[in-house]
C-alpha positions as a printed NumPy array, in Angstrom:
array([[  0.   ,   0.   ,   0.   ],
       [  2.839,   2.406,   0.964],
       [  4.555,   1.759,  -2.522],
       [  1.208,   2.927,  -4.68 ],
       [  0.966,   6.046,  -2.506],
       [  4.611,   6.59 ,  -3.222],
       [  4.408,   6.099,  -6.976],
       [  1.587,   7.698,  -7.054],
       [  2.617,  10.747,  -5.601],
       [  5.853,  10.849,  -7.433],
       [  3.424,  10.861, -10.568],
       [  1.324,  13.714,  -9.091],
       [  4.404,  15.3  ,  -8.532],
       [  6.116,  14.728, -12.086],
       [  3.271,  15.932, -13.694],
       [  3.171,  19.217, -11.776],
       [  6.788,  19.742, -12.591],
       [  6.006,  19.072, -16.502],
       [  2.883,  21.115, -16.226],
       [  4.709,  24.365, -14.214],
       [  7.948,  23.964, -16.808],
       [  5.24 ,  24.109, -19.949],
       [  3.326,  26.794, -18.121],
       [  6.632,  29.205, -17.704],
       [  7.588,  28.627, -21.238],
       [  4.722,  29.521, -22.574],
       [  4.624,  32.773, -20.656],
       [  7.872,  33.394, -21.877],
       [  7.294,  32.649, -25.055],
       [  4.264,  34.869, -24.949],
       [  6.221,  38.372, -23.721],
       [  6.26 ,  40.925, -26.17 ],
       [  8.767,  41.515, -28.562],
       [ 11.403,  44.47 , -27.431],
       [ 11.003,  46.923, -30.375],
       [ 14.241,  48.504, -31.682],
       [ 14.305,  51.574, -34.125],
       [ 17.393,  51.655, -36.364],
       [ 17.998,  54.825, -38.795],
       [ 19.966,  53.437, -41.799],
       [ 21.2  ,  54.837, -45.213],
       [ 18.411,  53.419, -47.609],
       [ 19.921,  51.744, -50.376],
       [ 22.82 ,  48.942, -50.208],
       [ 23.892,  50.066, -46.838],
       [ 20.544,  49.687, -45.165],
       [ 20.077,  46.077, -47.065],
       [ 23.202,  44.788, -45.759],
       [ 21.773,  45.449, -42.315],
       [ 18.524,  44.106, -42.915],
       [ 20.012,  40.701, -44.121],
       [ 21.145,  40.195, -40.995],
       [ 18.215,  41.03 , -38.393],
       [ 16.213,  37.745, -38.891],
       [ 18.355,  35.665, -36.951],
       [ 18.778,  38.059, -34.292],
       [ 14.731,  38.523, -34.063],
       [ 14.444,  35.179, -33.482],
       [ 16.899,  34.775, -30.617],
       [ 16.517,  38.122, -28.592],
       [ 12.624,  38.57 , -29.064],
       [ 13.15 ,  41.472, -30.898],
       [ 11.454,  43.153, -33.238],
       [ 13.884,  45.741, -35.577],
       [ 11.937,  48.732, -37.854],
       [ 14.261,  50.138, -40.078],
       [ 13.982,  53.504, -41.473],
       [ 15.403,  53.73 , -44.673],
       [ 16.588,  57.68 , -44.578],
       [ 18.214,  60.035, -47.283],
       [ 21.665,  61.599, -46.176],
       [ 19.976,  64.792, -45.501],
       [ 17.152,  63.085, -42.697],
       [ 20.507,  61.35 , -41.365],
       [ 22.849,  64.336, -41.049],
       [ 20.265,  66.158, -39.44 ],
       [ 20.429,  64.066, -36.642],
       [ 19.556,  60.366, -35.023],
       [ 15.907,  61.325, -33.   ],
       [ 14.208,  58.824, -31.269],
       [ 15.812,  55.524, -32.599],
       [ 18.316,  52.638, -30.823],
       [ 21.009,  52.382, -33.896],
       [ 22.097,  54.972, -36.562],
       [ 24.197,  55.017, -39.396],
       [ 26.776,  57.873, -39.367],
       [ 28.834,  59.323, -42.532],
       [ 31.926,  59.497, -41.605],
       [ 31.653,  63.735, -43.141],
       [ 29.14 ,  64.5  , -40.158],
       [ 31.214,  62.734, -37.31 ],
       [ 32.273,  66.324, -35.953],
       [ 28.349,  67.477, -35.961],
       [ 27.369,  64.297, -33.721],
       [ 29.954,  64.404, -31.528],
       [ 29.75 ,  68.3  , -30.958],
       [ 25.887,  67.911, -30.299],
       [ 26.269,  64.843, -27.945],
       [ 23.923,  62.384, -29.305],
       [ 25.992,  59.149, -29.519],
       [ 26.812,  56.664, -26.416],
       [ 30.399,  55.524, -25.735],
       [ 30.331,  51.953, -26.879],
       [ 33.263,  51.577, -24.833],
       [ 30.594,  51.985, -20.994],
       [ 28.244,  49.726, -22.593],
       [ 30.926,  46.716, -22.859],
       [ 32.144,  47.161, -26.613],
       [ 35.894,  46.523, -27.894],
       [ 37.082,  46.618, -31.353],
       [ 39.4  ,  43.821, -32.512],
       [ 42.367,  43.189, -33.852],
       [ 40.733,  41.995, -36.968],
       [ 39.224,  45.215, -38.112],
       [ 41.316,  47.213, -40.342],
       [ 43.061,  49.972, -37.986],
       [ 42.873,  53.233, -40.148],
       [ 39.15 ,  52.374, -40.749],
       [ 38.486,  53.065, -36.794],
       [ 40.43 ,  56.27 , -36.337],
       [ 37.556,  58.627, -36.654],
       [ 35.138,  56.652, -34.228],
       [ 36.841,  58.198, -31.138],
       [ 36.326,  61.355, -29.426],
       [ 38.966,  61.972, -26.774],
       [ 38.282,  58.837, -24.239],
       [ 35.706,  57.634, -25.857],
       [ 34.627,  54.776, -28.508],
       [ 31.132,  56.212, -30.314],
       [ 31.237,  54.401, -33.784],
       [ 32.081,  51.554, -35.623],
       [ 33.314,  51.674, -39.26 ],
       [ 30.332,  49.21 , -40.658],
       [ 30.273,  49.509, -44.475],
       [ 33.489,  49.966, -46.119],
       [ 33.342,  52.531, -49.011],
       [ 36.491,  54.376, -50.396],
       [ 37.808,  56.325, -53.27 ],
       [ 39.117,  53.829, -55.988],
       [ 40.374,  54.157, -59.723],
       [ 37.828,  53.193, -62.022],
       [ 39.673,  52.028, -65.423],
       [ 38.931,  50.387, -68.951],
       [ 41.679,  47.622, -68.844],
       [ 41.436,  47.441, -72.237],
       [ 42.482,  50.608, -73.265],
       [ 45.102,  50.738, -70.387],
       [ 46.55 ,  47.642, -72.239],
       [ 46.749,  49.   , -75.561],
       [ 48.666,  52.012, -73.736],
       [ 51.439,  49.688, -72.348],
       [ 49.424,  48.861, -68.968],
       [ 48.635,  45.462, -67.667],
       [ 45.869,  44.769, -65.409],
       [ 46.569,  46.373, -61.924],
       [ 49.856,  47.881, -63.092],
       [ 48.775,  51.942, -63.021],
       [ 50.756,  52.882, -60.185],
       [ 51.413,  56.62 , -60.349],
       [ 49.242,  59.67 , -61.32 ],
       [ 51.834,  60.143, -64.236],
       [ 50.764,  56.577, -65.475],
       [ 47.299,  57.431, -65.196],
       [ 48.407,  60.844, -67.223],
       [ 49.576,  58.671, -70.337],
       [ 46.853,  56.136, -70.219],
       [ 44.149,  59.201, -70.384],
       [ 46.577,  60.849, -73.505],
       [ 47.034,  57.49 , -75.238],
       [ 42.954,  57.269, -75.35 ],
       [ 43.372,  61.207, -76.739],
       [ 45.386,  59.909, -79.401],
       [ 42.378,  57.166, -80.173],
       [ 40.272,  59.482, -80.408],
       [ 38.62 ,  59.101, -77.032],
       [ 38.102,  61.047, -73.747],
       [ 40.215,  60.406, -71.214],
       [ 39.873,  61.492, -67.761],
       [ 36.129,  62.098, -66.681],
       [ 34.913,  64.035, -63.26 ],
       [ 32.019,  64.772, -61.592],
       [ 31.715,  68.858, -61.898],
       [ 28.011,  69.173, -60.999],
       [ 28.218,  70.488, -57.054],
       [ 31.274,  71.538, -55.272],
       [ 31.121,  68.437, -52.992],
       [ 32.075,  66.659, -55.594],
       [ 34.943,  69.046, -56.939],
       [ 36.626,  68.412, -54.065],
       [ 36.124,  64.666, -53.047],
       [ 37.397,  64.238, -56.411],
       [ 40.417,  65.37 , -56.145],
       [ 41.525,  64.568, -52.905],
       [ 43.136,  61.625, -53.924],
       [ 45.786,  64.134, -56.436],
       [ 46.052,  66.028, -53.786],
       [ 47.584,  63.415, -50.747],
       [ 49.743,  61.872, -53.642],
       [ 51.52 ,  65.468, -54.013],
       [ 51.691,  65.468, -50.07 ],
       [ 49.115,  68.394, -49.499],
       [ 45.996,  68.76 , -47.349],
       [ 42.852,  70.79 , -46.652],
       [ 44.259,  71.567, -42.826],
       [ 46.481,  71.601, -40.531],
       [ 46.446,  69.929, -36.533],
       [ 45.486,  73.486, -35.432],
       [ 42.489,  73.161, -38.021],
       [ 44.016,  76.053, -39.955],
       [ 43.149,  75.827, -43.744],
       [ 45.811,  75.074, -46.098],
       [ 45.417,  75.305, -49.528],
       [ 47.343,  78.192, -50.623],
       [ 50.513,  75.608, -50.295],
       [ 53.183,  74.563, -53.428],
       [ 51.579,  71.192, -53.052],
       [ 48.112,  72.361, -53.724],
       [ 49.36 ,  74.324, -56.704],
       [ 51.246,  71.072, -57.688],
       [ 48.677,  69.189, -57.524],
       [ 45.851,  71.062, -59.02 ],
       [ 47.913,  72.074, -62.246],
       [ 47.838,  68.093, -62.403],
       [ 44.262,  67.324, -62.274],
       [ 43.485,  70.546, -64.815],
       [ 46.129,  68.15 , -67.324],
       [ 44.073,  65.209, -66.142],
       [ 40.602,  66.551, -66.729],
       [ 41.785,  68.351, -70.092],
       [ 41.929,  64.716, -71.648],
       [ 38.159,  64.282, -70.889],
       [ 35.545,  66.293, -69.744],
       [ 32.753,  66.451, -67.131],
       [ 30.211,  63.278, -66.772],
       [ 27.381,  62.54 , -64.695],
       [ 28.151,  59.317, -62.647],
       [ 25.874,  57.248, -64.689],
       [ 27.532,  58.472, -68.002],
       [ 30.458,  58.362, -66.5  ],
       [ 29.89 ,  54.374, -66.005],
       [ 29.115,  53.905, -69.38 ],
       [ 31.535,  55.99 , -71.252],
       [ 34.437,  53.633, -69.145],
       [ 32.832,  50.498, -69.531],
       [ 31.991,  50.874, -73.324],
       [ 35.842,  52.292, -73.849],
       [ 34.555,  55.607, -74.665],
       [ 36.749,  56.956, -72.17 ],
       [ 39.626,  55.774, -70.008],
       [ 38.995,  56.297, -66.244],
       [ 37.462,  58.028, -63.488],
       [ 38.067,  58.544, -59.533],
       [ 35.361,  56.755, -58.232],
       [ 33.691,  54.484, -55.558],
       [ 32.991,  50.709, -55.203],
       [ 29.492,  50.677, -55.185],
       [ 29.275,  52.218, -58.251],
       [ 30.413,  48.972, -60.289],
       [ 30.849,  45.491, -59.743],
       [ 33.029,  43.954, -62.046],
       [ 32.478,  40.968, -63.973],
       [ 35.037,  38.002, -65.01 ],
       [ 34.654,  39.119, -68.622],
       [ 33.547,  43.066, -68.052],
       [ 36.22 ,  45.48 , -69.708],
       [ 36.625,  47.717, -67.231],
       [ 37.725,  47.355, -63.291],
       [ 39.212,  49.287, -60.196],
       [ 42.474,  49.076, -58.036],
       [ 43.344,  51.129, -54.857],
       [ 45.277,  54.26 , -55.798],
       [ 48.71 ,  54.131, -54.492],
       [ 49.468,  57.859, -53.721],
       [ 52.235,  57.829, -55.916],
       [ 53.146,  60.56 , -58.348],
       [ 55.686,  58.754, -60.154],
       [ 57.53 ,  55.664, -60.265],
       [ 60.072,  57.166, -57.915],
       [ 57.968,  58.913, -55.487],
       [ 57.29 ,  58.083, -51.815],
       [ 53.446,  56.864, -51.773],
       [ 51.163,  58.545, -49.322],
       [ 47.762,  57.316, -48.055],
       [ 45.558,  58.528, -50.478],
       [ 42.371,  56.431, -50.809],
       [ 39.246,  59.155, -49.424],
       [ 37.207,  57.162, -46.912],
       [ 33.409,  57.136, -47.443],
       [ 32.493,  54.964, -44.774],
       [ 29.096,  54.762, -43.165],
       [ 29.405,  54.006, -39.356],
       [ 27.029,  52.611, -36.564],
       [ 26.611,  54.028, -33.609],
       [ 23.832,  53.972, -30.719],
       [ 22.073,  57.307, -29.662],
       [ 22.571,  58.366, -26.342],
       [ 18.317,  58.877, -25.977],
       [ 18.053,  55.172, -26.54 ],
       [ 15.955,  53.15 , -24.059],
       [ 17.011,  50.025, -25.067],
       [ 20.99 ,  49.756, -24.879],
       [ 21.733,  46.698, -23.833],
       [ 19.532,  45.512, -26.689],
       [ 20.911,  48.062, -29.215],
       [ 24.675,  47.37 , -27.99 ],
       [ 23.844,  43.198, -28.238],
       [ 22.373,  43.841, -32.168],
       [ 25.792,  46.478, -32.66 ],
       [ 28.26 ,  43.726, -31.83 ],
       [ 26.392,  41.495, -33.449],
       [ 26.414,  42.788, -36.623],
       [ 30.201,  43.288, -36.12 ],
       [ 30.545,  39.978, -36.34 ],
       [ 33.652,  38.358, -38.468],
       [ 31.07 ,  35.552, -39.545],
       [ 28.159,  37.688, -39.663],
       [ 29.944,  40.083, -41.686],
       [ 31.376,  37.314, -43.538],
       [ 27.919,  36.484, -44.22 ],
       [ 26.619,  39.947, -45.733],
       [ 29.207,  40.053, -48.865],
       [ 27.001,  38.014, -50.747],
       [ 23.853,  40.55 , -50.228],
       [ 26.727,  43.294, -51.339],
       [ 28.5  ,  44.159, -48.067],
       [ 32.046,  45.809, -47.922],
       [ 32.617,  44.352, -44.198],
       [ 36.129,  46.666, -42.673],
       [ 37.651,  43.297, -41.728],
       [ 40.901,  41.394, -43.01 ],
       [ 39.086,  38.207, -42.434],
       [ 36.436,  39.268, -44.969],
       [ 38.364,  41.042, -47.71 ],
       [ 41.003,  38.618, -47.792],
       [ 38.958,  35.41 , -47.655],
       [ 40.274,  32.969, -50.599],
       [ 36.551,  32.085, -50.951],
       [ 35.873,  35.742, -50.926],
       [ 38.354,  36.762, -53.738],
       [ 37.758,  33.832, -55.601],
       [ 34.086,  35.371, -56.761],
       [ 34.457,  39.055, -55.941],
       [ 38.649,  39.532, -56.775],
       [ 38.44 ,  43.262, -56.755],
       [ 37.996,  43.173, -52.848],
       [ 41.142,  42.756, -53.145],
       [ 41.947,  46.371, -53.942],
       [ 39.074,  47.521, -51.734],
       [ 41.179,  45.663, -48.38 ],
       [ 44.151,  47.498, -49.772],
       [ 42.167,  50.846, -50.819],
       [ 41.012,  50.7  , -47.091],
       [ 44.478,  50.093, -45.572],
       [ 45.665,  53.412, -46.92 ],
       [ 42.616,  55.126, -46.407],
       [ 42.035,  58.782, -45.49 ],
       [ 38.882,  60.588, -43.611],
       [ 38.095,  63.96 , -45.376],
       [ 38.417,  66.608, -41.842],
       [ 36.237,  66.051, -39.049],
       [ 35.005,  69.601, -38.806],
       [ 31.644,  70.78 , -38.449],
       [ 32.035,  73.33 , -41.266],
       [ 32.711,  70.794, -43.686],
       [ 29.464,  71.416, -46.089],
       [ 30.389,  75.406, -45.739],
       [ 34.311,  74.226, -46.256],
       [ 33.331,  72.15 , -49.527],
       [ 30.945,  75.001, -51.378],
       [ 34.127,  78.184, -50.33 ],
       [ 36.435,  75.723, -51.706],
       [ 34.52 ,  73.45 , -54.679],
       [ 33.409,  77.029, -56.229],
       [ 36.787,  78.479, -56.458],
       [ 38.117,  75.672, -57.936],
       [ 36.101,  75.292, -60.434],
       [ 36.915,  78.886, -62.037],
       [ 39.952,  77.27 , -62.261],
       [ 39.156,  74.318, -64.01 ],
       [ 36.746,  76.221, -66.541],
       [ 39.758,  78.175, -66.957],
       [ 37.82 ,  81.507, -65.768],
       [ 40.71 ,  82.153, -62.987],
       [ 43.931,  81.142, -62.216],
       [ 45.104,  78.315, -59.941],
       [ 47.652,  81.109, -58.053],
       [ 44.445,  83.174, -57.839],
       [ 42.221,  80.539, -56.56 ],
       [ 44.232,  79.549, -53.881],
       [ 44.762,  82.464, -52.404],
       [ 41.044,  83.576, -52.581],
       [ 39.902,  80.075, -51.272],
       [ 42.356,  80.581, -48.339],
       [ 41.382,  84.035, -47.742],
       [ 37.674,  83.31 , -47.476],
       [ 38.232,  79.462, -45.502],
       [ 40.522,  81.269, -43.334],
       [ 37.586,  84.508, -42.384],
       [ 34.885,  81.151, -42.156],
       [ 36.967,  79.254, -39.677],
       [ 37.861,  81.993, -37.814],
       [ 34.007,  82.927, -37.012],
       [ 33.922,  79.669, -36.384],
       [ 36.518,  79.381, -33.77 ],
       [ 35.398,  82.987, -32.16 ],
       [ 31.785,  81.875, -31.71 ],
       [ 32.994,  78.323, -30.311],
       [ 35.008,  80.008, -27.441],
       [ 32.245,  82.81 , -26.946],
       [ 29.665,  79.685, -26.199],
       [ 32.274,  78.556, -24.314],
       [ 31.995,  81.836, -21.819],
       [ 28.754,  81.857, -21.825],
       [ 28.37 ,  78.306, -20.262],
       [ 31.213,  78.88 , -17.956],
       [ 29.45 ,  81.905, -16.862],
       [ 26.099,  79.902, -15.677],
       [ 27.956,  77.842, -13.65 ]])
């Protein structure tokens, strides 16, 4: 008798246990999902993102709206969301205005893996507040088939004075050359950064002091006016297809704009910021990355920081390459698998190495339109380059002065209410 009560109570009991483990994981199962907003860069850059986010719905209970935003809705700042994207161009705005969390309080570490040059912007004295996500950077854009016929094998432009004789060879086929983007200053300039680091000049100092009325300026912008003469201005779309049809020979361009195909004519290497055979090479490849970051007004951090290192992943970002992601890792970009169907990642891992961010200063836009409209008067030939130098440092000079007067002047005033 004492051996059925016992059994029969340890089957009372086993079935409670069952029935309270079912009941608890059904309540759990049953919680709501944890919404997370995340403002992305529609296009490629937000796709790569969303590739990822199913898998991570499914194991954190999450639910992830993306907002697909124009630059403009970006730049103007992150509002009410738990991940942004940041272009690398508006890091001084964002960190000025304090709307990003340090990564580094909320448990986050970059690693070794992660190209190093690629993460330089994403700190702000002490702190870590971005991650370099998608990797987009200034490359040469070329029709290998032309640069043949002009004595160039595939990958063997090295110097701007190369890329001079491929661009006057096509001349002497009766083709254009070099093509550029001339329709908005912001353009001018990106442009022809890349000329400009090869002759050793920049757009500032390390006191933020312009400095383009320099002999390496002049050098260097009396070489893209002989560049551009072979060619003429293009729209990037024309600018495509002139290069890929062998209507013209090359442009200064970006990744995303073309993915080459085993038997397309036309390709892109990392410049080497080289003038000539014989120069010292300089970093010269114009970053265009878009970052991630988390906004400081997020109410979900943990969450948003969880999804953040998540999508820094090596694997994960392994992962996105095939939905077109340009991950910032060594891992990715020099994965034998990887290069075997996408080979010019090759120059994109090198392109990043010797990467440069354009300056983090909040008067960049301003900076751009001073600078972009005086040099085109001297590309149009309707000034000279001695003249437009000066006048562009005169005037950047007068706008970063302002700027620096009104910066300490806030300054007082919030010393003053203390």
């Amino acid at each position: 008798m004492k051996n059925i009560v016992r059994k029969t109570f340890f089957t009372l009991l086993s079935f409670f246990i069952v029935l309270i483990f079912f009941s608890c994981n059904e309540k759990s199962s049953s919680e709501p999902a944890t919404n997370l907003v995340l403002a992305l860069r529609s296009g490629t850059y937000a796709d790569v993102v969303k590739f990822c986010l199913p898998k991570f719905e499914e194991e954190n209970n999450v639910k992830c709206k993306v907002l697909e935003l124009e630059q403009e809705d970006l730049r103007d700042g992150v509002g009410n969301c738990d991940l942004c994207m940041v272009d690398s161009q508006w890091v001084a705005s964002f960190m000025s205005r304090n709307e990003l969390a340090d990564l580094k309080t909320l448990g986050y570490k970059f690693d070794p893996d992660i190209i190093p040059a690629t993460t330089t912007i994403c700190y702000n004295e002490n702190g870590l507040y971005l991650v370099p996500y998608y990797g987009n950077v200034t490359v040469l854009l070329y029709n290998k088939l032309l640069a043949k016929e002009a004595g160039f094998a595939a990958g063997e432009i090295s110097s701007i004075t190369d890329m001079l004789a491929v661009c006057q060879f096509a001349n002497k086929r009766h083709t254009l050359g070099f093509l550029y983007r001339g329709d908005t200053n912001f353009n001018i300039v990106t442009d022809f950064l890349p000329i400009l680091l090869a002759y050793g000049g920049w757009l500032i100092d390390e006191n933020k002091r312009p400095t383009i009325n320099t002999p390496e300026f002049l050098s260097a912008l009396y070489m893209y006016k002989e560049l551009i003469s072979t060619g003429r201005v293009a729209k990037k779309s024309d600018l495509i297809a002139a290069i890929e049809n062998k209507a013209a020979a090359m442009t200064i361009g970006w990744p995303g704009w073309y993915t080459p195909k085993r038997n397309s004519s036309m390709e892109y290497i990392a410049l080497t910021g080289k003038v000539t055979h014989l120069s010292d090479p300089h970093a010269s490849n114009i970053y265009g990355t878009w970052l991630l970051g988390i906004p400081e007004s997020s109410q979900h951090k943990e969450l948003a920081i969880k999804l953040l290192t998540y999508l820094m992943d090596p694997k994960v970002q392994k992962s996105t390459v095939s939905a077109g992601g340009v991950p910032c890792r060594y891992s990715c970009l020099r994965d034998n698998g990887i290069l075997g169907k996408y080979p010019e990642y090759k120059f994109v891992c090198d392109a990043l190495e010797n990467g440069v961010y354009r300056p983090v200063i909040e008067e960049w836009p301003e900076f751009c339109d001073i600078l972009g409209s005086e040099m085109k008067l001297a590309l149009d030939g309707d000034k000279s380059v001695e003249d437009v130098l000066l006048s562009a440092q005169e005037k950047l000079e007068r706008r970063l002065s302002l700027s620096g007067e009104n910066a300490k002047a806030a300054m007082r005033a919030k010393a003053s209410k203390k």
